[in-house]
C-alpha positions as CSV (number, residue, x, y, z in Angstrom):
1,X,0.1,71.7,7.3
2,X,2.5,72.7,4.7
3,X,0.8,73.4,1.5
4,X,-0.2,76.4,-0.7
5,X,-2.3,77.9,1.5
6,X,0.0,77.7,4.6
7,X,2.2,80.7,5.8
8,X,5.4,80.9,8.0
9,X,7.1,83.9,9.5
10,X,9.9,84.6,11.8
11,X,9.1,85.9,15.1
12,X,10.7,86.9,18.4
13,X,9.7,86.7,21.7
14,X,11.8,87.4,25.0
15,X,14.5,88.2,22.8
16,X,14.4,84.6,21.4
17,X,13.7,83.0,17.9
18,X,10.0,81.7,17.1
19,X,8.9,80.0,13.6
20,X,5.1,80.6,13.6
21,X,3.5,78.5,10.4
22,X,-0.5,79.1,10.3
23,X,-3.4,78.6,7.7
24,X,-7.3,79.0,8.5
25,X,-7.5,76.3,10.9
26,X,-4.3,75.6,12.2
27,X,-1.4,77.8,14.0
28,X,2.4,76.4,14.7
29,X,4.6,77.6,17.0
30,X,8.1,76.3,16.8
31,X,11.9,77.8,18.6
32,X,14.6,78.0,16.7
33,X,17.7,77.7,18.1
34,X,20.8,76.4,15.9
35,X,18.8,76.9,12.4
36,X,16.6,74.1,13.5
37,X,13.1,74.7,14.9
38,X,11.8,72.7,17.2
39,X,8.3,72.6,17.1
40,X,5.7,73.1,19.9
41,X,4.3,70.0,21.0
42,X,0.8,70.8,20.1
43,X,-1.3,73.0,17.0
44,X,-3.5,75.3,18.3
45,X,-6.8,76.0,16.7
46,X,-7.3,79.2,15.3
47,X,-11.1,79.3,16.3
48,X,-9.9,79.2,19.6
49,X,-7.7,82.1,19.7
50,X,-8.6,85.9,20.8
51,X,-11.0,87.2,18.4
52,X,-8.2,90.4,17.9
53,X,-5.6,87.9,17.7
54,X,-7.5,85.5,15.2
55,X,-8.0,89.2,12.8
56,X,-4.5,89.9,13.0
57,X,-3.1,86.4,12.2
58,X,-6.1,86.4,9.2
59,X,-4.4,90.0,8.1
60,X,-1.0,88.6,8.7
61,X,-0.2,91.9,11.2
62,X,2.3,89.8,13.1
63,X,3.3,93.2,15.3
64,X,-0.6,93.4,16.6
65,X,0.0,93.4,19.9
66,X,-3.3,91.5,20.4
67,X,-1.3,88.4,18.4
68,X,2.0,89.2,20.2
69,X,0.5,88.9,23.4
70,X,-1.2,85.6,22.6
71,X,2.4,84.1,20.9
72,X,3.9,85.1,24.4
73,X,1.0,83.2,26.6
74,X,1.7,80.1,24.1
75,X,5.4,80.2,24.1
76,X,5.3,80.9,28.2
77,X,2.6,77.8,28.6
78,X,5.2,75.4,26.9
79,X,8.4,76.8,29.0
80,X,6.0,76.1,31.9
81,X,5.3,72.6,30.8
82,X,9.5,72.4,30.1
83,X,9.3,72.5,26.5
């Protein structure tokens, strides 16, 4: 995914570090813990994201609270899996 038309930003969650890297197809979510990130195990499609989330990634308003809430449900689905 890393290429020219390929973002990354720092987010937190839960009071923890979170690498998001996203273009118009793919999003990442990686922790990072240590100055590494570990990367989630999976890319989600951005099609299949909330339509107010999908905007707000697309506008690159990473406080929506539309996108914030749908970065926690990802992050919590991994921690549930024991990622």
């Amino acid at each position: 995914m890393e290429d020219s038309h390929c973002h990354q930003a720092d987010v937190e969650y839960g009071g923890e570090h979170y690498l998001i890297s996203y273009d118009e197809a793919r999003l990442r979510v990686g922790h990072q813990v240590g100055g590494e990130c570990r990367w989630l195990d999976e890319d989600v499609p951005v099609d299949t994201l909330p339509d107010d989330a999908r905007d707000a990634l697309r506008r690159k308003d990473l406080s929506s609270p539309a996108l914030v809430t749908t970065l926690g449900g990802l992050i919590s689905a991994e921690r549930q899996r024991g990622g």
